[in-house]
Structure formats: structure tokens, C-alpha cells
PDB file of N, CA, C and O in Angstrom:
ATOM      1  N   UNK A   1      -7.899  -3.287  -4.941  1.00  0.00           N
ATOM      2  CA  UNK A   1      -6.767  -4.164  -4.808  1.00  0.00           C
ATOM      3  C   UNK A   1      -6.141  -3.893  -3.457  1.00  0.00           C
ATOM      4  O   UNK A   1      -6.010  -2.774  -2.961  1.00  0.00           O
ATOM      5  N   UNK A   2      -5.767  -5.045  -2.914  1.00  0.00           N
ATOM      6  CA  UNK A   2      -5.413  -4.928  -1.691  1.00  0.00           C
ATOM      7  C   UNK A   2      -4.125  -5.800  -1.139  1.00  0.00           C
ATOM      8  O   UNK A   2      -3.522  -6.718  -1.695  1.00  0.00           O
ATOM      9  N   UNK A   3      -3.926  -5.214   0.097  1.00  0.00           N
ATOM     10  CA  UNK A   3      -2.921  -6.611   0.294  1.00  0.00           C
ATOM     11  C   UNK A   3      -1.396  -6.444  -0.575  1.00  0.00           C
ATOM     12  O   UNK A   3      -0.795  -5.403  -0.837  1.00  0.00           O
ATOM     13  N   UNK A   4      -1.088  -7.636  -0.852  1.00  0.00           N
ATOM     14  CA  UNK A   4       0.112  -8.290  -1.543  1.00  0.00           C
ATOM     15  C   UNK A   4      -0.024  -7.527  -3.136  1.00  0.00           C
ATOM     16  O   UNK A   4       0.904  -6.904  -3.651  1.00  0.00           O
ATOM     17  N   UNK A   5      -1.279  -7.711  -3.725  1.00  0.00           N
ATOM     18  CA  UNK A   5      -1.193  -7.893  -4.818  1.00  0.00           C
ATOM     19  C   UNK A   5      -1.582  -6.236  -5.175  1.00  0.00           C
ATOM     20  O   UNK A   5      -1.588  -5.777  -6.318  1.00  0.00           O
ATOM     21  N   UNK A   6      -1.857  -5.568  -4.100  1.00  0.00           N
ATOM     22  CA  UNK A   6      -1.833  -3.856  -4.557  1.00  0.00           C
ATOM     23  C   UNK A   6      -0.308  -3.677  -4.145  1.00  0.00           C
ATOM     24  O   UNK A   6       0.280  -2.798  -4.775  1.00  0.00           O
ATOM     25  N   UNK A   7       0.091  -4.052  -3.627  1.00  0.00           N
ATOM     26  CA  UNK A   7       1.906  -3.819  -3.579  1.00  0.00           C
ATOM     27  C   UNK A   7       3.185  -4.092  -4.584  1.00  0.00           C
ATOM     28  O   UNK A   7       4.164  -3.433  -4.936  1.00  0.00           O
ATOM     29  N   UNK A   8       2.704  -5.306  -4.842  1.00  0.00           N
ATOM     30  CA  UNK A   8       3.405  -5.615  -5.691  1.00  0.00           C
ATOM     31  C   UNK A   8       3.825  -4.794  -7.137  1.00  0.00           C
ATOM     32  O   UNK A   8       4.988  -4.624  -7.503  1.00  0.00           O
ATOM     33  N   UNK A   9       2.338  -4.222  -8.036  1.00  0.00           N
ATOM     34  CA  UNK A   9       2.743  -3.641  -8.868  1.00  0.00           C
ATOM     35  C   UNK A   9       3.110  -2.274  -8.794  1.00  0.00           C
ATOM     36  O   UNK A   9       3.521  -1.667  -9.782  1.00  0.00           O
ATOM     37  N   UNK A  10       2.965  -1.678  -7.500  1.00  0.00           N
ATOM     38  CA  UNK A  10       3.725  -0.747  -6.931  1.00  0.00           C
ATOM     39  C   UNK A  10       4.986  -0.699  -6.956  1.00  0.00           C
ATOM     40  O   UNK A  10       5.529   0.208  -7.586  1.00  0.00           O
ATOM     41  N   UNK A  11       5.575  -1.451  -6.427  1.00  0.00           N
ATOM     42  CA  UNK A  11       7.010  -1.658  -6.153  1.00  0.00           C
ATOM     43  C   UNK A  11       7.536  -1.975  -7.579  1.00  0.00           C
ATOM     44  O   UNK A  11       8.686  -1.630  -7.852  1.00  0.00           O
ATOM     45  N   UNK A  12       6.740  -2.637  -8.551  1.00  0.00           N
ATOM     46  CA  UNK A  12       7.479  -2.911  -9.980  1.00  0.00           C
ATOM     47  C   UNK A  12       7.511  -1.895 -10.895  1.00  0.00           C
ATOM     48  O   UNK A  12       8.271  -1.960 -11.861  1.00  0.00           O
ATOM     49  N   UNK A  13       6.593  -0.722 -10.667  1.00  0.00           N
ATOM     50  CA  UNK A  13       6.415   0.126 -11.499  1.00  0.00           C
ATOM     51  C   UNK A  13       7.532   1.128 -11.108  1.00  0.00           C
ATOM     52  O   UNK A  13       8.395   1.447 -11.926  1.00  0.00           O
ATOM     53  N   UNK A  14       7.508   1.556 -10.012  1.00  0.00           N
ATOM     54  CA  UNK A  14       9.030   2.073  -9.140  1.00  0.00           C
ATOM     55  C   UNK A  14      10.190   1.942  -9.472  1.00  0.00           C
ATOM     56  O   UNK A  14      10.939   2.735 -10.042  1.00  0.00           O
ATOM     57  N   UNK A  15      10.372   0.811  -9.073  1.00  0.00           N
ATOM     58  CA  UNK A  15      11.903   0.254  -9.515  1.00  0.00           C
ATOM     59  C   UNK A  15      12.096  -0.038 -10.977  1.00  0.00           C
ATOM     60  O   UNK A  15      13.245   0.042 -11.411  1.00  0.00           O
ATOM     61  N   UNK A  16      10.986  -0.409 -11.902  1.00  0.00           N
ATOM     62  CA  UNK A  16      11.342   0.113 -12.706  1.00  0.00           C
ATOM     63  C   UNK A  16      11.671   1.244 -13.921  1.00  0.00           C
ATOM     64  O   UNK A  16      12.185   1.309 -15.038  1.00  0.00           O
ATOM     65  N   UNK A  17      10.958   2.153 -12.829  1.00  0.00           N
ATOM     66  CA  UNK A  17      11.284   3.723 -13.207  1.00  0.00           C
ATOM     67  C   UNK A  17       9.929   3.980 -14.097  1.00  0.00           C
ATOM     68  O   UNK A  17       9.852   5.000 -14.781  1.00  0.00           O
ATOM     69  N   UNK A  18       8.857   3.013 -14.065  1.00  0.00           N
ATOM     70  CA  UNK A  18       7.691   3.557 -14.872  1.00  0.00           C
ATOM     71  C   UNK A  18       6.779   4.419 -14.573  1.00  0.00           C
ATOM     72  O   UNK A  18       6.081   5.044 -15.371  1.00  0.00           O
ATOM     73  N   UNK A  19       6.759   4.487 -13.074  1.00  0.00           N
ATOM     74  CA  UNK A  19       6.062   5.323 -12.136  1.00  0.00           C
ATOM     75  C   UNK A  19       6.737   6.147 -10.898  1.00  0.00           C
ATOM     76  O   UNK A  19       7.829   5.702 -10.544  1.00  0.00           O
ATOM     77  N   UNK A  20       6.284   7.194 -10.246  1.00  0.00           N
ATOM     78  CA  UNK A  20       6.866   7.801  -9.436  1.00  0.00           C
ATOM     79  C   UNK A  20       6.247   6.831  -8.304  1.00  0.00           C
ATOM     80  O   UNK A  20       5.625   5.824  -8.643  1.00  0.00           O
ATOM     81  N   UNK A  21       6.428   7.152  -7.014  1.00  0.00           N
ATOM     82  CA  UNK A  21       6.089   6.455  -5.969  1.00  0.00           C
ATOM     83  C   UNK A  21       4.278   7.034  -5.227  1.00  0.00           C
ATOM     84  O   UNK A  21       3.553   6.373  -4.483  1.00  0.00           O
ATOM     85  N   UNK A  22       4.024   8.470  -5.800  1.00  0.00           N
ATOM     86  CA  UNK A  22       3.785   9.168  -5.310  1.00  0.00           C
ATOM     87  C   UNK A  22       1.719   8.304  -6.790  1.00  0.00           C
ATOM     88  O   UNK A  22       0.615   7.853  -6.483  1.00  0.00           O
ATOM     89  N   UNK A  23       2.579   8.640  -8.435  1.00  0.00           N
ATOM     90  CA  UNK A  23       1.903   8.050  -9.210  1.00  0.00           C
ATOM     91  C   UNK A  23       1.287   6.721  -9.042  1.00  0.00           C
ATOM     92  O   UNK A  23       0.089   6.491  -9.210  1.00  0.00           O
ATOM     93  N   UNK A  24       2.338   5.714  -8.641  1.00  0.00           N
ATOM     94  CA  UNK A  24       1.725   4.424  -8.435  1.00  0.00           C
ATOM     95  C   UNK A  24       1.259   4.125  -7.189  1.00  0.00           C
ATOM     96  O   UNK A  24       1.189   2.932  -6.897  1.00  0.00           O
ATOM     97  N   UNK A  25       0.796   5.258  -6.082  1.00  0.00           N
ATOM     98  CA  UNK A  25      -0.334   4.842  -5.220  1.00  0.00           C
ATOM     99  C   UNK A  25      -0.998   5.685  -5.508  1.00  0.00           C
ATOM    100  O   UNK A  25      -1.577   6.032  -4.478  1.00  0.00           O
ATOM    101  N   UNK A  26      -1.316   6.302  -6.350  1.00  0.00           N
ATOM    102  CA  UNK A  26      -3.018   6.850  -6.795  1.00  0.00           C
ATOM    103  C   UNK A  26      -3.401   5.765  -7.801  1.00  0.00           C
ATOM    104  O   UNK A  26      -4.606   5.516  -7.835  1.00  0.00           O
ATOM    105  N   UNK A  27      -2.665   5.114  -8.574  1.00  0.00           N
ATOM    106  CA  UNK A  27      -2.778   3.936  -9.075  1.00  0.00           C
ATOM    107  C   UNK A  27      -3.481   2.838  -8.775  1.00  0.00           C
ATOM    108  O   UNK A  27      -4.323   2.199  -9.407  1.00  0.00           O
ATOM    109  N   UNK A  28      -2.832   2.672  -7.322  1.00  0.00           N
ATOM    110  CA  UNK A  28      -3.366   1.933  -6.208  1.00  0.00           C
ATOM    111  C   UNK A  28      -4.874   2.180  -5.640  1.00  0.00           C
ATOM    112  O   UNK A  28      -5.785   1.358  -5.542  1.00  0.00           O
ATOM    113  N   UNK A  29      -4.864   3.205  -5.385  1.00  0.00           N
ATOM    114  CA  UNK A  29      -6.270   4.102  -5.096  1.00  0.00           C
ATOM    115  C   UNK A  29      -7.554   3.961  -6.094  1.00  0.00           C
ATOM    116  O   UNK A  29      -8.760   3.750  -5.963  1.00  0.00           O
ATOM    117  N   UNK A  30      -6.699   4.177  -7.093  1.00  0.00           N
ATOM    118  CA  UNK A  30      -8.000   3.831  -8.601  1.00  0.00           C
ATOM    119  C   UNK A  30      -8.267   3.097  -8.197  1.00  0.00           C
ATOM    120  O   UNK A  30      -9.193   3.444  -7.464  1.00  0.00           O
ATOM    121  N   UNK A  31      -7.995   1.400  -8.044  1.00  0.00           N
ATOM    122  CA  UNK A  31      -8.675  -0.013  -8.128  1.00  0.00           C
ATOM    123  C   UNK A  31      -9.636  -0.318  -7.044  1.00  0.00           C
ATOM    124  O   UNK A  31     -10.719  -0.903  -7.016  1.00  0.00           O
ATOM    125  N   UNK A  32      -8.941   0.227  -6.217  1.00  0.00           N
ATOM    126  CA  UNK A  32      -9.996  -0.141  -4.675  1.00  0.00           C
ATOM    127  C   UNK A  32      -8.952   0.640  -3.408  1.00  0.00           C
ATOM    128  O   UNK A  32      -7.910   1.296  -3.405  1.00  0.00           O
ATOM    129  N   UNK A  33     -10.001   0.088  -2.325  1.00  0.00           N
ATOM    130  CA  UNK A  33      -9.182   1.132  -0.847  1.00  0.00           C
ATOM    131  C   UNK A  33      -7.809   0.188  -0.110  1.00  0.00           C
ATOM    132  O   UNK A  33      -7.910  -0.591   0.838  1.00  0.00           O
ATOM    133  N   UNK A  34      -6.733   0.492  -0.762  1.00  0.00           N
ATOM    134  CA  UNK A  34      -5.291   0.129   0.192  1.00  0.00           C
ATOM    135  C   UNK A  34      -5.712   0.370   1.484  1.00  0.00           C
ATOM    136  O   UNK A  34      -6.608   1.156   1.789  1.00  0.00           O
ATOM    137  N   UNK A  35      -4.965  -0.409   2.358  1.00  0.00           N
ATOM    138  CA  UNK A  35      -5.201   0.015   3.763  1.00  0.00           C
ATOM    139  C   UNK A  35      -3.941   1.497   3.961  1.00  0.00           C
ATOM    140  O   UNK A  35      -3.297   2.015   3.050  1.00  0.00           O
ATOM    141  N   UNK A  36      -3.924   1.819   5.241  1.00  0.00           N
ATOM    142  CA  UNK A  36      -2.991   3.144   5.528  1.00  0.00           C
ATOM    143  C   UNK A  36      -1.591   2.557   4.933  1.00  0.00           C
ATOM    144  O   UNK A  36      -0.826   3.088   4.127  1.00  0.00           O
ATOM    145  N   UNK A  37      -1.486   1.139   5.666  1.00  0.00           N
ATOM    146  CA  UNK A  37       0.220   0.981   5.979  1.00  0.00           C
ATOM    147  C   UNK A  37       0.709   0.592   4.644  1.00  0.00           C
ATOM    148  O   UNK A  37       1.913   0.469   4.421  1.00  0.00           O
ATOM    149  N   UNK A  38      -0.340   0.365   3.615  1.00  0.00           N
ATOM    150  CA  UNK A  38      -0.350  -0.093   2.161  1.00  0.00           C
ATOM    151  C   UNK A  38       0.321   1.255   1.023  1.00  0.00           C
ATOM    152  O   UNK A  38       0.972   1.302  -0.021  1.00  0.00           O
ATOM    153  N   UNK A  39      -0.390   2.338   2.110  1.00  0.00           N
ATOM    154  CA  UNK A  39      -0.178   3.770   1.402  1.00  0.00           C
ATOM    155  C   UNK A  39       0.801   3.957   1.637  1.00  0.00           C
ATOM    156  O   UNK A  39       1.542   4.109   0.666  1.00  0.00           O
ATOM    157  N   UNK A  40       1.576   4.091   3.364  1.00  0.00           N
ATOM    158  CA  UNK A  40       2.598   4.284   3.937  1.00  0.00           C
ATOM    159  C   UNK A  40       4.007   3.596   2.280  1.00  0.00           C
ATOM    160  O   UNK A  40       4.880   4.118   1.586  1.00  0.00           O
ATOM    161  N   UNK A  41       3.473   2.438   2.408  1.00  0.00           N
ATOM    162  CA  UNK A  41       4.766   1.060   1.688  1.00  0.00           C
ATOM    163  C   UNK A  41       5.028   1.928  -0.001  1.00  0.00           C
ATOM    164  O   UNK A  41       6.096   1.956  -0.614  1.00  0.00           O
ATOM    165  N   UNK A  42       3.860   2.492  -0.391  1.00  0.00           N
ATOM    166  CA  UNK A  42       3.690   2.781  -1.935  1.00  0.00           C
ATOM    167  C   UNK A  42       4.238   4.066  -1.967  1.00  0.00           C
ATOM    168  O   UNK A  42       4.552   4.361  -3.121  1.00  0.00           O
ATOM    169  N   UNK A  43       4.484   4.976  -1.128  1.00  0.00           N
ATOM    170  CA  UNK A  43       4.670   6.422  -0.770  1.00  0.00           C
ATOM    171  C   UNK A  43       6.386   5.948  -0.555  1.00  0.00           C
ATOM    172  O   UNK A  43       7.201   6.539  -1.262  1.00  0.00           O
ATOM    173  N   UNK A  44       6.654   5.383  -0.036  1.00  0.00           N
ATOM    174  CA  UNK A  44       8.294   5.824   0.489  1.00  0.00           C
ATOM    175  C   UNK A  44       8.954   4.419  -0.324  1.00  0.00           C
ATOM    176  O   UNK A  44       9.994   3.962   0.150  1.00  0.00           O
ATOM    177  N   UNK A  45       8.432   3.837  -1.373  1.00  0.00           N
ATOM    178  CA  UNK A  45       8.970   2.971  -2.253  1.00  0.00           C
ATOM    179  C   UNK A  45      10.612   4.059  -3.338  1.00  0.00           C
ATOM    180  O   UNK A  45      10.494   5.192  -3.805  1.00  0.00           O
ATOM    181  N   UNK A  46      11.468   3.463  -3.381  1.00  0.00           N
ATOM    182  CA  UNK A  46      12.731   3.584  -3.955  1.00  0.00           C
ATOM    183  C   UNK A  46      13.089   3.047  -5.452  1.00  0.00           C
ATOM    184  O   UNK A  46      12.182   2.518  -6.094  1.00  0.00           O
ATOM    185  N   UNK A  47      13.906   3.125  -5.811  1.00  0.00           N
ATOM    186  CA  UNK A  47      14.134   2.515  -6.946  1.00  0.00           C
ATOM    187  C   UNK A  47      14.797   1.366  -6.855  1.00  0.00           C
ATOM    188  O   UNK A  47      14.901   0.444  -7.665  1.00  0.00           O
ATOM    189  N   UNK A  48      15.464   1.587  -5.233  1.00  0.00           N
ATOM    190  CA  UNK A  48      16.737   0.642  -5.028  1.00  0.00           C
ATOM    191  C   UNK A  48      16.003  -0.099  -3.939  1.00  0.00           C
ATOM    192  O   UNK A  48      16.405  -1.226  -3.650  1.00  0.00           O
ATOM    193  N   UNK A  49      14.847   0.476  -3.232  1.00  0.00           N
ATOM    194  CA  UNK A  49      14.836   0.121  -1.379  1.00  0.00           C
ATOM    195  C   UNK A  49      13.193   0.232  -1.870  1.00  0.00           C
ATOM    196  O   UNK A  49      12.575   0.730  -2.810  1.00  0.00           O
ATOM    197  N   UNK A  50      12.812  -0.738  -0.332  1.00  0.00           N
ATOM    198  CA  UNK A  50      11.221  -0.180  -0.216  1.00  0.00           C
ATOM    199  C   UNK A  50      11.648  -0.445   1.800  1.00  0.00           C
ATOM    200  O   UNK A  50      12.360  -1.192   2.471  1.00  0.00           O
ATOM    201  N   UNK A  51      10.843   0.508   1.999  1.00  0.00           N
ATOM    202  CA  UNK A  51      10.400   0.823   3.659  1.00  0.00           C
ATOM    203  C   UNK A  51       9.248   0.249   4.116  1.00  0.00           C
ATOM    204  O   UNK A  51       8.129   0.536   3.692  1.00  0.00           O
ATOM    205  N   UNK A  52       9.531  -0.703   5.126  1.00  0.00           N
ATOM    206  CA  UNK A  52       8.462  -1.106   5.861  1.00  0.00           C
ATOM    207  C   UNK A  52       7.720   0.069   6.618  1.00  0.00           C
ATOM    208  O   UNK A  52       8.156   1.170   6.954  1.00  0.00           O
ATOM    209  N   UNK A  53       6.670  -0.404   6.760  1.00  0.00           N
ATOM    210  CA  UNK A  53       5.871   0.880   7.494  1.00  0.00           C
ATOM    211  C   UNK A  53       6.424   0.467   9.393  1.00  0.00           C
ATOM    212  O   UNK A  53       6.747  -0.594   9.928  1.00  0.00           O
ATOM    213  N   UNK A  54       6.322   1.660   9.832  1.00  0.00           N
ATOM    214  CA  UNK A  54       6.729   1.786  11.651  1.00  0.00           C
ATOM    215  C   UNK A  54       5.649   1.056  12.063  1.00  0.00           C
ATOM    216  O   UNK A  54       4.666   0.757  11.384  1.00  0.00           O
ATOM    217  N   UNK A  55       5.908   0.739  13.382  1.00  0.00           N
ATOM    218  CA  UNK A  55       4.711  -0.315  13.794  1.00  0.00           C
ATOM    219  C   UNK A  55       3.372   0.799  14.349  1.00  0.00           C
ATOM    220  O   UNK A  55       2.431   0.261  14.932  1.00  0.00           O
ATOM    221  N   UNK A  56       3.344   2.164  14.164  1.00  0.00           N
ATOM    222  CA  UNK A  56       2.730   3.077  14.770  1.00  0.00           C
ATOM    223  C   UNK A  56       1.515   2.847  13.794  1.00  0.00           C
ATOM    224  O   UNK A  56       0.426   2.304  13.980  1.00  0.00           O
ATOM    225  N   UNK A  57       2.128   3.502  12.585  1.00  0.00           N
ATOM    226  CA  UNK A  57       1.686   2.966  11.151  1.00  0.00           C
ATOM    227  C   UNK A  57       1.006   1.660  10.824  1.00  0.00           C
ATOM    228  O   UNK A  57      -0.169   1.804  10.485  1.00  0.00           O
ATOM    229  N   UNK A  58       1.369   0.657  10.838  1.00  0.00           N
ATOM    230  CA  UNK A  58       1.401  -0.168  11.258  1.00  0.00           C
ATOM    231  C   UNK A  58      -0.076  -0.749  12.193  1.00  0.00           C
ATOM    232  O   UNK A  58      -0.785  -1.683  11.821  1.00  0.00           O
ATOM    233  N   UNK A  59      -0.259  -0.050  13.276  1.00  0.00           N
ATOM    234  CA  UNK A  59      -1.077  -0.758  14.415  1.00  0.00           C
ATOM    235  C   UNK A  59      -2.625   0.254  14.374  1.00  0.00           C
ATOM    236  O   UNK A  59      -3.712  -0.244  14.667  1.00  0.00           O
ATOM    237  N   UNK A  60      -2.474   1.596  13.994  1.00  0.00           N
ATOM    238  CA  UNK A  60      -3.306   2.391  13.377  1.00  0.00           C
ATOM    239  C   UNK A  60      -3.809   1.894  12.174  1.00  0.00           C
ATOM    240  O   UNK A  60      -4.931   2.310  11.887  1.00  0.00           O
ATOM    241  N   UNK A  61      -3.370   1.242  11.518  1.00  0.00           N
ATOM    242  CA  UNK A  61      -3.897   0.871  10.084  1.00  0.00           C
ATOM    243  C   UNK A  61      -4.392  -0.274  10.360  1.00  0.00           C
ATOM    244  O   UNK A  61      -5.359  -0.379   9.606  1.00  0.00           O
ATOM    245  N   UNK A  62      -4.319  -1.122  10.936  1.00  0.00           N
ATOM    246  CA  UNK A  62      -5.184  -2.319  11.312  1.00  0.00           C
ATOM    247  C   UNK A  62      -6.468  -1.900  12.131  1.00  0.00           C
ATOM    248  O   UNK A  62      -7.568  -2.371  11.841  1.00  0.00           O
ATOM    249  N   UNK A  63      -6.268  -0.877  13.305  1.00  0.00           N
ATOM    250  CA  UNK A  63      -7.378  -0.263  13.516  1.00  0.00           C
ATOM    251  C   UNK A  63      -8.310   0.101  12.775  1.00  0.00           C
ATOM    252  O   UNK A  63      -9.418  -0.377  13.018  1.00  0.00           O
ATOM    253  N   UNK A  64      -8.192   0.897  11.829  1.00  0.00           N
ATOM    254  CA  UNK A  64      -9.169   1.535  11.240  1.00  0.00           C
ATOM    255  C   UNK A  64      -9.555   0.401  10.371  1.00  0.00           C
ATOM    256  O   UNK A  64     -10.747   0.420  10.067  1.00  0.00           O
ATOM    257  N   UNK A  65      -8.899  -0.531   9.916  1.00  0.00           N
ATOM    258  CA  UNK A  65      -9.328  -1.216   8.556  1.00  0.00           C
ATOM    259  C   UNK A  65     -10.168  -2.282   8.979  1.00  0.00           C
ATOM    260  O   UNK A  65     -10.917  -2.793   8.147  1.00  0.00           O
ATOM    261  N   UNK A  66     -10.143  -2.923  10.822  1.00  0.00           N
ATOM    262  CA  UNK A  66     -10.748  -3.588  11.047  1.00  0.00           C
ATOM    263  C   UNK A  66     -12.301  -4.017  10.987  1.00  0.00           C
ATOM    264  O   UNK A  66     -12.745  -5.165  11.021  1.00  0.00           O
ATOM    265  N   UNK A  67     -12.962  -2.897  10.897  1.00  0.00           N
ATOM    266  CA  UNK A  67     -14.142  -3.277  10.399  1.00  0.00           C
ATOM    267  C   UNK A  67     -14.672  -3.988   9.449  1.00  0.00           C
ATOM    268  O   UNK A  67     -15.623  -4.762   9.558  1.00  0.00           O
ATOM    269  N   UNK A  68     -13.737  -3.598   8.001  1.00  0.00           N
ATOM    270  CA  UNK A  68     -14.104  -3.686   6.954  1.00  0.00           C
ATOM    271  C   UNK A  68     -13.282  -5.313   6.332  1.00  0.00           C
ATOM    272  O   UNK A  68     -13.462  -5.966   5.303  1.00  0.00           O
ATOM    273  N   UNK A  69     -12.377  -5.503   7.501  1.00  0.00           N
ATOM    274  CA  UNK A  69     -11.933  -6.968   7.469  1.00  0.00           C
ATOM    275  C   UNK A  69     -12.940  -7.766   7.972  1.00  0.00           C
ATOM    276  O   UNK A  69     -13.061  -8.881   7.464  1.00  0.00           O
ATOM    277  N   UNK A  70     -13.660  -7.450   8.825  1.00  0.00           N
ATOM    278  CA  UNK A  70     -14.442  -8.293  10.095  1.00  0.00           C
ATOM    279  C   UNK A  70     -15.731  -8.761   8.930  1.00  0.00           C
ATOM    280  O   UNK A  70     -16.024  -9.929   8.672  1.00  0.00           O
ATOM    281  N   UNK A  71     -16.489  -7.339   8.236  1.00  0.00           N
ATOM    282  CA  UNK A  71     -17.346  -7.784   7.128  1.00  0.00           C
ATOM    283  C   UNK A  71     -16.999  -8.530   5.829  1.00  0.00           C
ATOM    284  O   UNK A  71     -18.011  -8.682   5.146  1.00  0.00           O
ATOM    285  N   UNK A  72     -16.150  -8.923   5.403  1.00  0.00           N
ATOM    286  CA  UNK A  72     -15.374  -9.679   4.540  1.00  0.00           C
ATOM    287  C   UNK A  72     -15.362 -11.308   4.805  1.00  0.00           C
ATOM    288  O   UNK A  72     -15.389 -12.204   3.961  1.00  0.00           O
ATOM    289  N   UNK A  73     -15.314 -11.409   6.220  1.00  0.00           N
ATOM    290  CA  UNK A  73     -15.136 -12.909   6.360  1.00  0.00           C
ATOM    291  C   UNK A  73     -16.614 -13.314   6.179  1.00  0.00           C
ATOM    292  O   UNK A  73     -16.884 -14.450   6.571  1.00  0.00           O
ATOM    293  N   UNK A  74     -17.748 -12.487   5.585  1.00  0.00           N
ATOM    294  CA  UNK A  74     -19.012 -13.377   5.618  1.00  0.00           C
ATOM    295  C   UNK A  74     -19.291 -14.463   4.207  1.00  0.00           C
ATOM    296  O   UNK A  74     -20.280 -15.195   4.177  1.00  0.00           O
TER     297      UNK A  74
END
């Protein structure tokens, strides 16, 4: 799961106190490979807040993931 839709139940499980932040990205991890900045978003998720990832974060994680985007569009 990737993207939007590995985030999402991240952030719902969080806020609603069903999961730790730390639980619902190994969660994440079970289904398939989050990108970095995916990990970054699931890691510093709140009950109240979620944190965008830094653009460092951010521009590194598109790096590395680019390959595996590039083989996808076939």
C-alpha cells in the first residue's frame, strides 16, 4: 500500500487512539513498501496534528523510490 491510501489508515488509526504512530507504520510495512517520506508522515503522526515531511525528506525519498516508479508505468 502506497501513496494516499497507506496514509490514510495511518492517520485514522492514530487519531483515533487505536494505534501508536510507531504500530501503524509497521502496519504500513506489512502490506507493501511506503516510500521514506510515507514513513517520515506515519512516524510523527499525533492524535491532534500530522507533520508534513521537510523537503530534505521529501526530495531523498523521491530519489530512491524513483526507480521503482519508472517500472510501474509499464
Amino acid at each position: 500500500m502506497s501513496g494516499a491510501p497507506g496514509r490514510w489508515p495511518a492517520a485514522y488509526l492514530v487519531r483515533t487512539g487505536e494505534e501508536s504512530p510507531a504500530h501503524a507504520t509497521l502496519r504500513n510495512l506489512a502490506v507493501g513498501p511506503p516510500s521514506i517520506e510515507q514513513i517520515f508522515y506515519a512516524l510523527s503522526l499525533g492524535r491532534h496534528h500530522a507533520r508534513q515531511p521537510p523537503l530534505p525528506v521529501v526530495a531523498v525519498s523521491r530519489l530512491v523510490d524513483a526507480p521503482r516508479r519508472m517500472w510501474s508505468w509499464r
